[in-house]
C-alpha positions as CSV (number, residue, x, y, z in Angstrom):
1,X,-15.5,7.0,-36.6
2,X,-12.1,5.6,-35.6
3,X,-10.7,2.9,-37.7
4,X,-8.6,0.4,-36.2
5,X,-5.2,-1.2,-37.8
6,X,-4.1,-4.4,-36.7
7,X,-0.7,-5.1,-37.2
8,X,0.9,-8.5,-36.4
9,X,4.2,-9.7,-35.9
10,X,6.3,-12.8,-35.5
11,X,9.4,-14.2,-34.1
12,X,12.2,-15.1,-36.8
13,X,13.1,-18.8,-35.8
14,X,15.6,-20.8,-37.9
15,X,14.3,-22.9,-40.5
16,X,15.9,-26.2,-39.5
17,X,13.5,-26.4,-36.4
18,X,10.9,-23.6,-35.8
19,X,7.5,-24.3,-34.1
20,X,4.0,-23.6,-35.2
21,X,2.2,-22.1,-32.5
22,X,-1.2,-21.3,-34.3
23,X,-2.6,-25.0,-34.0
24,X,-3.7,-27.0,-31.0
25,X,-1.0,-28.5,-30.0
26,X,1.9,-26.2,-31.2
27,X,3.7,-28.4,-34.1
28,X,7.3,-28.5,-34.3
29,X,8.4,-28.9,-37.5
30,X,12.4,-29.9,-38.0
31,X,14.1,-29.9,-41.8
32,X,17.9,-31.2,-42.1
33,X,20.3,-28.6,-42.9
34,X,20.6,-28.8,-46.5
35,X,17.2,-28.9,-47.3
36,X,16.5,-26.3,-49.9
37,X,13.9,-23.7,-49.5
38,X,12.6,-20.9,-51.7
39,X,12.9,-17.1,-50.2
40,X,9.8,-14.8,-50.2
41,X,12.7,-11.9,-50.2
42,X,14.4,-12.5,-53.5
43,X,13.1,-15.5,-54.9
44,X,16.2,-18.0,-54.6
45,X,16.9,-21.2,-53.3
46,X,18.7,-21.4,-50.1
47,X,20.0,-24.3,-47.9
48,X,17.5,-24.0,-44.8
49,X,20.7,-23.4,-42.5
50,X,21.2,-20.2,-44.4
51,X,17.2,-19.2,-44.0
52,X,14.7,-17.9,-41.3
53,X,11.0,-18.1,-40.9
54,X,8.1,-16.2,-39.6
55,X,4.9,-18.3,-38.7
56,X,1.9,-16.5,-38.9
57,X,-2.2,-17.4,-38.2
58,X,-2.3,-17.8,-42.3
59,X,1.5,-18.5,-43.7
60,X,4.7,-18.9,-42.9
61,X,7.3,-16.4,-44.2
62,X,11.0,-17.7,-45.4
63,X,13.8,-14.8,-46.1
64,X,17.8,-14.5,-45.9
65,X,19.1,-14.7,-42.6
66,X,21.3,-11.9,-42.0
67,X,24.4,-12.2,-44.0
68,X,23.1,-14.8,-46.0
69,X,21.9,-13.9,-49.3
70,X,19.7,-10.5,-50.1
71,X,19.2,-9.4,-46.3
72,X,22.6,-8.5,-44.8
C-alpha cells in the first residue's frame, strides 16, 4: 500500500495588506505599518512593515522578512 504526503504551500505576502483566499469571497485584510505583530519564527514583536505572512486553509503564519529580525 502506497501512502500519500500532502504537502502544502503558500505565498509570503506582506503583513500590512495580504489577502485570504481560503473563504468565499477572498478577504483582504490591511494593518497600518506600525502595527505590532508576534513572529511564529522567534517569538518577538515586530512592526508589521518588518513582517510577512503565509495564509493557509487552517492559520496564518507571521515570520521575519528577510533582513529583518531572525530570518536574514
Amino acid at each position: 500500500m502506497t501512502e500519500r504526503v500532502h504537502l502544502f504551500n503558500a505565498l509570503s505576502q506582506p503583513a500590512t495588506r495580504f489577502v485570504d483566499r481560503n473563504i468565499d469571497p477572498p478577504t483582504w485584510f490591511r494593518y497600518s505599518a506600525r502595527r505590532l505583530f508576534w513572529t511564529d519564527c522567534c517569538r518577538r514583536q515586530r512592526w508589521a512593515k518588518y513582517v510577512r505572512v503565509q495564509v493557509y486553509y487552517d492559520t496564518i503564519h507571521r515570520f521575519c522578512a528577510g533582513g529583518h529580525g531572525c530570518r536574514i
